[in-house]
PDB file of N, CA, C and O in Angstrom:
ATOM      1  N   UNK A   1     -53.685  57.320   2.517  1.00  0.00           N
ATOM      2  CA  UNK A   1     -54.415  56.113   2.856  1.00  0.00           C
ATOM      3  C   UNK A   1     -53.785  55.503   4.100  1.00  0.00           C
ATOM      4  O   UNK A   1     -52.571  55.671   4.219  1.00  0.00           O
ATOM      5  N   UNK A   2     -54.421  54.824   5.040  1.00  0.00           N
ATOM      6  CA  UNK A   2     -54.049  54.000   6.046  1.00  0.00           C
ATOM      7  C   UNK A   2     -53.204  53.005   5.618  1.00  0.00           C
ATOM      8  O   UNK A   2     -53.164  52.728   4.420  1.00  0.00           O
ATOM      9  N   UNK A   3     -52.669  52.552   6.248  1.00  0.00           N
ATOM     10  CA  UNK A   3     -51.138  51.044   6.068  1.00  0.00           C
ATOM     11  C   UNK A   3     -52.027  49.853   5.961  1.00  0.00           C
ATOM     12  O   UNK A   3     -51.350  48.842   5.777  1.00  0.00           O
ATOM     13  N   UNK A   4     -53.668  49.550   6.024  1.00  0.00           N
ATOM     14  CA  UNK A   4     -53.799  48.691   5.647  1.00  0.00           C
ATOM     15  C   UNK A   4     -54.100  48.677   4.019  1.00  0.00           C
ATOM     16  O   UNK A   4     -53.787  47.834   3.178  1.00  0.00           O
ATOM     17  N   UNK A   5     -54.703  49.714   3.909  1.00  0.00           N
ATOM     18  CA  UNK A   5     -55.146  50.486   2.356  1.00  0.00           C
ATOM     19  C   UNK A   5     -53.582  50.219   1.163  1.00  0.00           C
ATOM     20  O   UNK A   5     -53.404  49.826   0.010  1.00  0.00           O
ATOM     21  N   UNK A   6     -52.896  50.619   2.090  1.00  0.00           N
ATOM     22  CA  UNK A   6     -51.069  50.705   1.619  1.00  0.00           C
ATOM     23  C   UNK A   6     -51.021  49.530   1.493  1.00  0.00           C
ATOM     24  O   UNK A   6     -50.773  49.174   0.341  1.00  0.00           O
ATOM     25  N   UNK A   7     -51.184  48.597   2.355  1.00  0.00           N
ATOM     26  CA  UNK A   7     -50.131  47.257   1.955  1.00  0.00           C
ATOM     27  C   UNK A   7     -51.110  46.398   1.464  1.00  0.00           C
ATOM     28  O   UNK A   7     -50.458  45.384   1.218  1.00  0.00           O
ATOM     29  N   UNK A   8     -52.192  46.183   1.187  1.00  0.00           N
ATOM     30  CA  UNK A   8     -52.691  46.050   0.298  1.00  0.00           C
ATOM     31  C   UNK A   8     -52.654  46.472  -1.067  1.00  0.00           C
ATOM     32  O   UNK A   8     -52.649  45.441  -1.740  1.00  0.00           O
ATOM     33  N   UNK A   9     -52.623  47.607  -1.907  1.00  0.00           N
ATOM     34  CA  UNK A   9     -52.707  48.298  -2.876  1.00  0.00           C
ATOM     35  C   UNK A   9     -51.541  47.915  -3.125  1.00  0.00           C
ATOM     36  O   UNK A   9     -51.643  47.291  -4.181  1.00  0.00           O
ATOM     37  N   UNK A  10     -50.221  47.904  -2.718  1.00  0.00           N
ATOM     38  CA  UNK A  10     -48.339  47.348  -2.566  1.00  0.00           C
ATOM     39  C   UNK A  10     -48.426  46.019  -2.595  1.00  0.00           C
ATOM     40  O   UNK A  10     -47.298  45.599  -2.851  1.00  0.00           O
ATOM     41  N   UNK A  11     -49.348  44.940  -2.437  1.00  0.00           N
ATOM     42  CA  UNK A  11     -49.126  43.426  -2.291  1.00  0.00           C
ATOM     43  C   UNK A  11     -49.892  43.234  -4.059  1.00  0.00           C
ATOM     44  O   UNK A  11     -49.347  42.398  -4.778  1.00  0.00           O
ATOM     45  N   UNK A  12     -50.789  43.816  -4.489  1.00  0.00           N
ATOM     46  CA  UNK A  12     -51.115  43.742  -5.661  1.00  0.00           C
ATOM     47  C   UNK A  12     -50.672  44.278  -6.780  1.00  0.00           C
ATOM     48  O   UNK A  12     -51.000  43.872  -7.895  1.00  0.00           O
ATOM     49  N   UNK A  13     -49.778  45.372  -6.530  1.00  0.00           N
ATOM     50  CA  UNK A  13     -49.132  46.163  -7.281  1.00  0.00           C
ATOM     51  C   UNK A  13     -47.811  45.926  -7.643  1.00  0.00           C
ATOM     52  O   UNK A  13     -47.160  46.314  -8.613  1.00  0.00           O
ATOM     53  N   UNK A  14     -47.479  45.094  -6.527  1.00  0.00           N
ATOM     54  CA  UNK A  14     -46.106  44.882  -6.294  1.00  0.00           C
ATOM     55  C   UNK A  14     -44.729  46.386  -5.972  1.00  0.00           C
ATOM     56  O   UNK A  14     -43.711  46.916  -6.416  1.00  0.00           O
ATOM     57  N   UNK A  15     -45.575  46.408  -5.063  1.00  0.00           N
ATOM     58  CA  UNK A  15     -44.963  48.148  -5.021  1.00  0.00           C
ATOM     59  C   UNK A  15     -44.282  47.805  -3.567  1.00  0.00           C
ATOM     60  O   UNK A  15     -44.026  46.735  -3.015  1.00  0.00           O
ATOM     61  N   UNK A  16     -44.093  49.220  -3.172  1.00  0.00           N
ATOM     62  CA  UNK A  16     -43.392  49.501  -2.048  1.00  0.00           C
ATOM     63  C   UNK A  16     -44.302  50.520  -1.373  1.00  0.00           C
ATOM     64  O   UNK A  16     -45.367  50.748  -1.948  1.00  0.00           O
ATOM     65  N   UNK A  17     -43.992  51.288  -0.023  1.00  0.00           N
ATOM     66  CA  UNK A  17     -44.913  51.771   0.605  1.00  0.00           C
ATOM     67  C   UNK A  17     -44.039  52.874   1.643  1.00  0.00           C
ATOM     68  O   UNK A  17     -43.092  52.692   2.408  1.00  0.00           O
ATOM     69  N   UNK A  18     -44.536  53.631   1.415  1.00  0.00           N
ATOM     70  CA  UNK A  18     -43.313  55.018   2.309  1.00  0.00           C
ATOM     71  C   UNK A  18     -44.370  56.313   2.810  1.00  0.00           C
ATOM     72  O   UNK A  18     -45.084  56.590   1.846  1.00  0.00           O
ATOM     73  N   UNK A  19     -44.657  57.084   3.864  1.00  0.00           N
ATOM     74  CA  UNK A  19     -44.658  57.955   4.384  1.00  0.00           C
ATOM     75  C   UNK A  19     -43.666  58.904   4.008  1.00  0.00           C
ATOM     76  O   UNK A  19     -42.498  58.702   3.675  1.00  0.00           O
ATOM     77  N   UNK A  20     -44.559  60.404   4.152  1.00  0.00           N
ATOM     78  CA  UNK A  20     -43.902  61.759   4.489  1.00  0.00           C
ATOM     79  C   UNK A  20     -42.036  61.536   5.115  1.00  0.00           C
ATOM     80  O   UNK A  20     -40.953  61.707   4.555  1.00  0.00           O
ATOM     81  N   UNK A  21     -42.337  61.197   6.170  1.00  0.00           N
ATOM     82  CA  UNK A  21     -40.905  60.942   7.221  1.00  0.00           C
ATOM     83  C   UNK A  21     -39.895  59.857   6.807  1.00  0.00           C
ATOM     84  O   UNK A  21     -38.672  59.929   6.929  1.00  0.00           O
ATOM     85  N   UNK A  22     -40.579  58.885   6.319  1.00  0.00           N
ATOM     86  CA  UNK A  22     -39.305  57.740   5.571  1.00  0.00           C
ATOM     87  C   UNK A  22     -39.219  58.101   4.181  1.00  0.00           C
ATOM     88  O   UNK A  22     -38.834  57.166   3.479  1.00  0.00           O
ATOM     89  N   UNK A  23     -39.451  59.131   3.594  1.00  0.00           N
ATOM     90  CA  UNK A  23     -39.747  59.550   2.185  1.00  0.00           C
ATOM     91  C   UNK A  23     -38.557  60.644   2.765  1.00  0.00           C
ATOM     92  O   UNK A  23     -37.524  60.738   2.103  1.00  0.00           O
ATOM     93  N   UNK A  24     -38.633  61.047   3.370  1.00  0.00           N
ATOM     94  CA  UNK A  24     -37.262  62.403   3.996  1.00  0.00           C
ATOM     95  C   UNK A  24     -35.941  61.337   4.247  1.00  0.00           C
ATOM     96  O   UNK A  24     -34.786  61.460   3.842  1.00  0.00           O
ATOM     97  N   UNK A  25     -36.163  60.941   4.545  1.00  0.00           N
ATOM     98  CA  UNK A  25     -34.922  59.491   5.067  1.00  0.00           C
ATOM     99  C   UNK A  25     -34.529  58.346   4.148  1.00  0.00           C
ATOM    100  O   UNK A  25     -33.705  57.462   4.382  1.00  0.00           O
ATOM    101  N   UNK A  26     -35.407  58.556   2.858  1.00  0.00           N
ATOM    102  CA  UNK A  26     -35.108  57.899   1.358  1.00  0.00           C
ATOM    103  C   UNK A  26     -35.277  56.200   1.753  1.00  0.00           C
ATOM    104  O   UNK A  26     -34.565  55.283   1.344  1.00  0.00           O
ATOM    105  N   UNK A  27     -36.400  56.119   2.634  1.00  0.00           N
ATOM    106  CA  UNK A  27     -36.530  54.449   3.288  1.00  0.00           C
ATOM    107  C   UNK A  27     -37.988  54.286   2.694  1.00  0.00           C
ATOM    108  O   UNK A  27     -38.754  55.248   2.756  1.00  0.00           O
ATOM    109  N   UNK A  28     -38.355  53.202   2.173  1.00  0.00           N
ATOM    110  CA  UNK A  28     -39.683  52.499   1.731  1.00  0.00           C
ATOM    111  C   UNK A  28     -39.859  51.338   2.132  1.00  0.00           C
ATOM    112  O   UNK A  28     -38.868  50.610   2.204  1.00  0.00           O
ATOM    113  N   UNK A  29     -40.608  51.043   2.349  1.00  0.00           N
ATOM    114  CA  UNK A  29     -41.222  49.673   3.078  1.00  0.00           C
ATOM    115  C   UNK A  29     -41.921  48.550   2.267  1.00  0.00           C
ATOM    116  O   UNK A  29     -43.086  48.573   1.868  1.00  0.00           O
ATOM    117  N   UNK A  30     -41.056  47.616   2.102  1.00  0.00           N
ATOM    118  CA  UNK A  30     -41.527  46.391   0.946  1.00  0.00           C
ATOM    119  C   UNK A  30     -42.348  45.172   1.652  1.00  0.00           C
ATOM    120  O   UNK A  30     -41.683  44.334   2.263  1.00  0.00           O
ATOM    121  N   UNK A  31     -44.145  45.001   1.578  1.00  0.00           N
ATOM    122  CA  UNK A  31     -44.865  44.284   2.350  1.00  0.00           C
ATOM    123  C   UNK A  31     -44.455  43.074   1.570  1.00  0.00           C
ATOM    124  O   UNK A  31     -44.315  43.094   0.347  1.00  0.00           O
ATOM    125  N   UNK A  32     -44.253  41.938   2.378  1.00  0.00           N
ATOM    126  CA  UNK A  32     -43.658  40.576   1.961  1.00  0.00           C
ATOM    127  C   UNK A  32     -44.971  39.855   2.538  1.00  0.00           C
ATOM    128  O   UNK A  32     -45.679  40.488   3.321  1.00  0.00           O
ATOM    129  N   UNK A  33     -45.360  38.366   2.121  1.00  0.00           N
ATOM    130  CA  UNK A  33     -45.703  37.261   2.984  1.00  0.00           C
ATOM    131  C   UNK A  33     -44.900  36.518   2.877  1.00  0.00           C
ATOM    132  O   UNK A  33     -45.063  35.569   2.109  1.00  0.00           O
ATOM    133  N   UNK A  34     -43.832  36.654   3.544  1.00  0.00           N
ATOM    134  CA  UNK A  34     -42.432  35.364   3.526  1.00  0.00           C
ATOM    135  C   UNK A  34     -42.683  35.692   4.920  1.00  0.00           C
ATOM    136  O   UNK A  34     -42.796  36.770   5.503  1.00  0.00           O
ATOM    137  N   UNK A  35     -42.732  34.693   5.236  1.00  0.00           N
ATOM    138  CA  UNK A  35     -42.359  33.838   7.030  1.00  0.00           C
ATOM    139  C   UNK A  35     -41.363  35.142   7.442  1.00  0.00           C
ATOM    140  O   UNK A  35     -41.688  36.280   7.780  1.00  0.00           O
ATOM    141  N   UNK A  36     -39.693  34.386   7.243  1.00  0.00           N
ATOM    142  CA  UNK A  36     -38.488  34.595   7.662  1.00  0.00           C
ATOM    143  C   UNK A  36     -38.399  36.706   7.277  1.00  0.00           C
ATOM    144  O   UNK A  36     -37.857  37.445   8.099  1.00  0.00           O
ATOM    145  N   UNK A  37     -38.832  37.092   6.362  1.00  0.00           N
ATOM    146  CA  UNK A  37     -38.556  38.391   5.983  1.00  0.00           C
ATOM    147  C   UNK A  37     -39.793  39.441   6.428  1.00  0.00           C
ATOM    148  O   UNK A  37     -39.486  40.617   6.232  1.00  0.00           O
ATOM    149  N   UNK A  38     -40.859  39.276   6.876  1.00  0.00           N
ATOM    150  CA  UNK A  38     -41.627  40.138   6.966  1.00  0.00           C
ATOM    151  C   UNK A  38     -41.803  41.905   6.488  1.00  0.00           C
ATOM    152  O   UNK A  38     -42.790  41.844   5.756  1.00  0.00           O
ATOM    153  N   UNK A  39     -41.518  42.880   6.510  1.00  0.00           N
ATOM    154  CA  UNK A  39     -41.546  44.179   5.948  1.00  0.00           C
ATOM    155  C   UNK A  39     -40.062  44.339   5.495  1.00  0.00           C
ATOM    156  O   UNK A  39     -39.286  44.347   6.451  1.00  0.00           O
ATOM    157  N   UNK A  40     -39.625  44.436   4.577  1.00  0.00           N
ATOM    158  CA  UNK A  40     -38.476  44.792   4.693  1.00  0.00           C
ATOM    159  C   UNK A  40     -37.693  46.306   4.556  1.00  0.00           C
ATOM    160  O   UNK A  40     -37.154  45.921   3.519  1.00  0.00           O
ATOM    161  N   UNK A  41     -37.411  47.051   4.639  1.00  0.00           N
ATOM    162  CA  UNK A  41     -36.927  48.258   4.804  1.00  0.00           C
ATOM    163  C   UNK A  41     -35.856  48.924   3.661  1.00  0.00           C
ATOM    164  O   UNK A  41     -34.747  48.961   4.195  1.00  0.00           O
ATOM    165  N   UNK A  42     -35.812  49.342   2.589  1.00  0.00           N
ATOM    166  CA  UNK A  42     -35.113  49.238   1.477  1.00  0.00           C
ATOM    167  C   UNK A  42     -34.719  51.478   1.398  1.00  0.00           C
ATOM    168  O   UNK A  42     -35.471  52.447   1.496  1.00  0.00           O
ATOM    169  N   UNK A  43     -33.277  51.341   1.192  1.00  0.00           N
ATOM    170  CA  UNK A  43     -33.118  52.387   1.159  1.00  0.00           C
ATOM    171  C   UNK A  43     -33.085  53.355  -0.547  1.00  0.00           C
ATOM    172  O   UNK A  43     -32.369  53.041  -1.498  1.00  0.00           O
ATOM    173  N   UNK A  44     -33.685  54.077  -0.526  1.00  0.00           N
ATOM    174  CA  UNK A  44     -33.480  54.541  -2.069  1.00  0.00           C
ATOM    175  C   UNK A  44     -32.193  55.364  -2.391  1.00  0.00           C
ATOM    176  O   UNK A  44     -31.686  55.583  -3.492  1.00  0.00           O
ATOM    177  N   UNK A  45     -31.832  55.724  -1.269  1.00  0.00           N
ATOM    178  CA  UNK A  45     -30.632  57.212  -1.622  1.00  0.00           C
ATOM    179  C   UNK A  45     -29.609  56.230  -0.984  1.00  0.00           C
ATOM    180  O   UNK A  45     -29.782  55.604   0.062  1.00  0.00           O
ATOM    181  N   UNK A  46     -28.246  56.192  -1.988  1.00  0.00           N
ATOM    182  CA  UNK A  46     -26.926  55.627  -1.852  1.00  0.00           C
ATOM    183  C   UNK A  46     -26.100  56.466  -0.520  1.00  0.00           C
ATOM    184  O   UNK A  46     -26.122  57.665  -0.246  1.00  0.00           O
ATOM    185  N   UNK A  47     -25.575  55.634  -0.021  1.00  0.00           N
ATOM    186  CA  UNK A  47     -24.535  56.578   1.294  1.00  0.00           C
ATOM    187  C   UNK A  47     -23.032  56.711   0.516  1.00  0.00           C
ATOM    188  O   UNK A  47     -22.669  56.507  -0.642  1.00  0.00           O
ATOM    189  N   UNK A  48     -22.378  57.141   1.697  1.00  0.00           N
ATOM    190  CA  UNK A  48     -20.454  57.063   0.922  1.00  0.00           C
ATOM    191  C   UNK A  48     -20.155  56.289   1.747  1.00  0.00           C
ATOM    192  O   UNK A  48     -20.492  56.333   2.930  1.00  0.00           O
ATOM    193  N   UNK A  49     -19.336  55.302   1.106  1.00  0.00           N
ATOM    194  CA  UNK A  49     -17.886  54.439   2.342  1.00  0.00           C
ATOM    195  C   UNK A  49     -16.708  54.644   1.186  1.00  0.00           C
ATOM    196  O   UNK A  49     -16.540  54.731  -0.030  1.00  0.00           O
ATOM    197  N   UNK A  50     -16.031  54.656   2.439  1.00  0.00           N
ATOM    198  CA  UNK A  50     -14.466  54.967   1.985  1.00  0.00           C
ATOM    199  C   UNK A  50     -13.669  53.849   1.851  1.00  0.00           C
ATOM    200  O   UNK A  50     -13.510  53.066   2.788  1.00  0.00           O
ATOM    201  N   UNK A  51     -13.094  53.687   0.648  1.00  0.00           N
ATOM    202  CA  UNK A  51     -12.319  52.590  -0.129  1.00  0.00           C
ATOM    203  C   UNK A  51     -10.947  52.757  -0.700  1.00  0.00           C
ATOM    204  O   UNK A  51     -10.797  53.228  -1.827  1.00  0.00           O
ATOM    205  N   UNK A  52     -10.125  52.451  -0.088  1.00  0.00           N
ATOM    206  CA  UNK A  52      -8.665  53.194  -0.343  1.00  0.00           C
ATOM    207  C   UNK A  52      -8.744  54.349  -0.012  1.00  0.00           C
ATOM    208  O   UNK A  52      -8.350  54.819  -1.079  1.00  0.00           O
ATOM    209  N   UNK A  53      -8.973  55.395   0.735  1.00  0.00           N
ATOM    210  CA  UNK A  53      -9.041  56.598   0.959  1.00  0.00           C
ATOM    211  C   UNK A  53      -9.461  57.567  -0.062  1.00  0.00           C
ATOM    212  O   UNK A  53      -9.026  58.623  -0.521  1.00  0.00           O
ATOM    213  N   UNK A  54     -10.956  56.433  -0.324  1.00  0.00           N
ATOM    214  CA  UNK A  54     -11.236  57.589  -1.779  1.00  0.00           C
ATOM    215  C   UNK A  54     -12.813  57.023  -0.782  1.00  0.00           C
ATOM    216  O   UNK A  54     -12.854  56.076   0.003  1.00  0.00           O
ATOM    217  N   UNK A  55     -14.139  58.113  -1.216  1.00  0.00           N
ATOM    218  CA  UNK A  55     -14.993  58.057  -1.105  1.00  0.00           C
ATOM    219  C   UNK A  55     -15.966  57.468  -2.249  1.00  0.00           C
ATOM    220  O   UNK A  55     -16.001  58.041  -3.337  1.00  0.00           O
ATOM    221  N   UNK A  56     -16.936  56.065  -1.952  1.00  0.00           N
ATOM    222  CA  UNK A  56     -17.658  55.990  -3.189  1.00  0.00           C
ATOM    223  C   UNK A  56     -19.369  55.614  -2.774  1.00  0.00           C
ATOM    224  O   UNK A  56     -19.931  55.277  -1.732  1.00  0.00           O
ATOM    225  N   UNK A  57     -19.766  55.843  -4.025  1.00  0.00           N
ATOM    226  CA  UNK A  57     -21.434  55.464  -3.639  1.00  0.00           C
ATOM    227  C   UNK A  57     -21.694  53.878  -3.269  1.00  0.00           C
ATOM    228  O   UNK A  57     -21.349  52.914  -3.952  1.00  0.00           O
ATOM    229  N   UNK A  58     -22.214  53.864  -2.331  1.00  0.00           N
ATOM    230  CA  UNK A  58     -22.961  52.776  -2.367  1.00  0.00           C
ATOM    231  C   UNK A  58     -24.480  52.174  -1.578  1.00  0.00           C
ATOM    232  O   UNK A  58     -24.703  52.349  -0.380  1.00  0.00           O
ATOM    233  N   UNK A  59     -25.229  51.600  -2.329  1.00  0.00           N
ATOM    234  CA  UNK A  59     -26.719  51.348  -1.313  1.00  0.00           C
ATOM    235  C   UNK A  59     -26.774  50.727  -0.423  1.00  0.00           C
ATOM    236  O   UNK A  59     -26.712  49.535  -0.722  1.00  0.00           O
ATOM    237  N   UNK A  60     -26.886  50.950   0.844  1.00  0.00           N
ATOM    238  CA  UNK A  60     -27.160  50.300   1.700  1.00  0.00           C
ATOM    239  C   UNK A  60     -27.467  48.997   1.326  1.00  0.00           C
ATOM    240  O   UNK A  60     -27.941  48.731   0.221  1.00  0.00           O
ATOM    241  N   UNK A  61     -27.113  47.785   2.579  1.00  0.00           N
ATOM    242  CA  UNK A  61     -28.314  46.860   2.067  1.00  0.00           C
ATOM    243  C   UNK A  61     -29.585  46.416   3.088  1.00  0.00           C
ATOM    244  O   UNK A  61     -29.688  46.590   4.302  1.00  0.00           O
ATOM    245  N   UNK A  62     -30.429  45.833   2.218  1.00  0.00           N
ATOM    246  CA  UNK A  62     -31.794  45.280   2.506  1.00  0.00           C
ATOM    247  C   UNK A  62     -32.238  45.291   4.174  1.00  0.00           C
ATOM    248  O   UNK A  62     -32.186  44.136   4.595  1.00  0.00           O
ATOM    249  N   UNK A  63     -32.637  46.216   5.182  1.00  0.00           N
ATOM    250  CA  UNK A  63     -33.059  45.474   6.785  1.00  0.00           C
ATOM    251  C   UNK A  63     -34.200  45.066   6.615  1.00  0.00           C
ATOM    252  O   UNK A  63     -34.970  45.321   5.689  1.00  0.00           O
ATOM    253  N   UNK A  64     -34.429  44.043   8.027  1.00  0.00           N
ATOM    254  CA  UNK A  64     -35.125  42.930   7.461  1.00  0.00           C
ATOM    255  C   UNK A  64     -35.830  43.342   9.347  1.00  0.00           C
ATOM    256  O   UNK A  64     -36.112  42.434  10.129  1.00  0.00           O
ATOM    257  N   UNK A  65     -35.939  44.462   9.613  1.00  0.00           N
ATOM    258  CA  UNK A  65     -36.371  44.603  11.147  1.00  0.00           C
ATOM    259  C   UNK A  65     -37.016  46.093  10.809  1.00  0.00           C
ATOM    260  O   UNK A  65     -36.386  46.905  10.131  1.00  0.00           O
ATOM    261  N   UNK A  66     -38.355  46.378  11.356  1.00  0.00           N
ATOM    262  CA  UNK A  66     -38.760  47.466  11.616  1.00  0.00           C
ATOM    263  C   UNK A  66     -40.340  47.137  12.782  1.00  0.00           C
ATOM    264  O   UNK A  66     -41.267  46.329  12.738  1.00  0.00           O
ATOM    265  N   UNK A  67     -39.908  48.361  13.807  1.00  0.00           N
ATOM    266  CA  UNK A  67     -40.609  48.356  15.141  1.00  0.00           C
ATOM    267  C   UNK A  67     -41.521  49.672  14.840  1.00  0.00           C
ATOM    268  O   UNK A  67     -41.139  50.831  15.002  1.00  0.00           O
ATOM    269  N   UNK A  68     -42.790  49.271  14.375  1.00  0.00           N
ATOM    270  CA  UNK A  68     -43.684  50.774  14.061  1.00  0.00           C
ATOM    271  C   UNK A  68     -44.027  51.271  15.603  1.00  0.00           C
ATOM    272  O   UNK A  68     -44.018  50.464  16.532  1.00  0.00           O
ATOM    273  N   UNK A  69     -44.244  52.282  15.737  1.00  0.00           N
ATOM    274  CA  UNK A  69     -44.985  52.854  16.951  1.00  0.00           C
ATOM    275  C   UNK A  69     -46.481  52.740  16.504  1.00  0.00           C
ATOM    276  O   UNK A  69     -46.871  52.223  15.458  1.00  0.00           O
ATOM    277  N   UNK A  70     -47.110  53.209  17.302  1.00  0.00           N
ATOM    278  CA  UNK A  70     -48.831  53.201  17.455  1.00  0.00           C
ATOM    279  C   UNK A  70     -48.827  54.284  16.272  1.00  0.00           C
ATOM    280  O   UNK A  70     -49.442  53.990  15.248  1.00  0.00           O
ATOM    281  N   UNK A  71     -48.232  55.400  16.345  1.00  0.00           N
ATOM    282  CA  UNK A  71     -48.216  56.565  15.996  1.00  0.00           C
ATOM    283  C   UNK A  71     -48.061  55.930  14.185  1.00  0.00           C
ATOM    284  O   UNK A  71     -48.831  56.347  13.319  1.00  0.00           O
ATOM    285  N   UNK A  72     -47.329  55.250  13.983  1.00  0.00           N
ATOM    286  CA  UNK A  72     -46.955  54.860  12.545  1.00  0.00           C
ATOM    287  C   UNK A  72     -47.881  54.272  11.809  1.00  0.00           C
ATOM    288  O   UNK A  72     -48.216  54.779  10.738  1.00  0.00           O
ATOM    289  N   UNK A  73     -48.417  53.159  12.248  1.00  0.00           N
ATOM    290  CA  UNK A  73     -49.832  52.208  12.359  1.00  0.00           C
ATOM    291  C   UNK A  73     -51.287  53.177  12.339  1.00  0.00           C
ATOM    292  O   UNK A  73     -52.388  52.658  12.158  1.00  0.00           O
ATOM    293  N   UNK A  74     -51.122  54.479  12.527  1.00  0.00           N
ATOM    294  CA  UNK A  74     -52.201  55.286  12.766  1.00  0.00           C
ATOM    295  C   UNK A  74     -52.305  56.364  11.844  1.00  0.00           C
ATOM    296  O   UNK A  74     -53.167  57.224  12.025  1.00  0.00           O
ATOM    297  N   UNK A  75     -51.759  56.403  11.166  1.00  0.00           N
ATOM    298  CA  UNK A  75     -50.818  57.169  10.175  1.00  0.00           C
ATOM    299  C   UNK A  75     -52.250  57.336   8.603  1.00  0.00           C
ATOM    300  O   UNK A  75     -52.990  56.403   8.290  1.00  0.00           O
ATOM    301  N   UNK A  76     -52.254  58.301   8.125  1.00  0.00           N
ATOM    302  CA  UNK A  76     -53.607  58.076   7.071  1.00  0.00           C
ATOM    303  C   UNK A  76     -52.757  58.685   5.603  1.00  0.00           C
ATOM    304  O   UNK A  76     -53.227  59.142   4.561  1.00  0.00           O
ATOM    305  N   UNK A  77     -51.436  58.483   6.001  1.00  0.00           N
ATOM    306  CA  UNK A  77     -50.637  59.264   4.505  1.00  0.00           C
ATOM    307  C   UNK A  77     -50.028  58.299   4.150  1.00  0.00           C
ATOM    308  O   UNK A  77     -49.134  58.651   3.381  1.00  0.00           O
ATOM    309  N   UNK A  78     -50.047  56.931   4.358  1.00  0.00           N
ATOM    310  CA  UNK A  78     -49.147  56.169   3.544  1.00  0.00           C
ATOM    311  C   UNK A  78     -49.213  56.527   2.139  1.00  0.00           C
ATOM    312  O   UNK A  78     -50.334  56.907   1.799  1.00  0.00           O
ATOM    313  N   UNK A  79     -48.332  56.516   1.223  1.00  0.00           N
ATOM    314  CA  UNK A  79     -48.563  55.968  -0.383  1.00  0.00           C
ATOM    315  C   UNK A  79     -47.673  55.212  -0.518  1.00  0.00           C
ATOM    316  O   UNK A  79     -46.856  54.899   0.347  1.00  0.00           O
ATOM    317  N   UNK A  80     -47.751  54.677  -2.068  1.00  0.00           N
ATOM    318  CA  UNK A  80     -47.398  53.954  -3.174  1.00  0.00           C
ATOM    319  C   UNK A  80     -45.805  54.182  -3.200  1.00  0.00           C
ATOM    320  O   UNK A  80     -45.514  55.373  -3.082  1.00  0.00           O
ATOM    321  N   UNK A  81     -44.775  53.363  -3.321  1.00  0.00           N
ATOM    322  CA  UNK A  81     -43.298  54.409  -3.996  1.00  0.00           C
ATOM    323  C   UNK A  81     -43.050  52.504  -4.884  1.00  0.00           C
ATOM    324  O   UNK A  81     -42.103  52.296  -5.644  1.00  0.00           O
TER     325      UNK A  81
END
């Protein structure tokens, strides 16, 4: 479905919204109507940081910035996550 189809179907559902390519990159896209937060960018797959010289999981947190291209906006595979 198109990103308007998406963030629609995600504003009623209360869902999230990810492509093929941010679905490879474990990133989903949370449609907000908050002023200050607009799309927010939420990672699903935990990274490592190193803590005492030991490695541990942890999730990223929340970005609150994403710059679509034309190419993204044009896009007919959004789904649901």
């Amino acid at each position: 479905m198109n990103i308007i189809e998406a963030t629609k179907k995600a504003l009623k559902e209360n869902k999230a919204i990810r492509n093929p390519e941010s679905k490879e990159q474990g990133i989903v896209f949370m449609p907000t109507n908050s002023l200050p937060l607009g799309i927010l960018l939420v990672s699903t797959r935990p990274g490592l940081v190193k803590v005492e010289g030991h490695y541990k999981e942890k999730l990223p947190t929340t970005g609150i910035m994403w710059n679509p291209r034309a190419a993204d906006l044009l896009r007919e595979d959004w789904e649901l996550f």
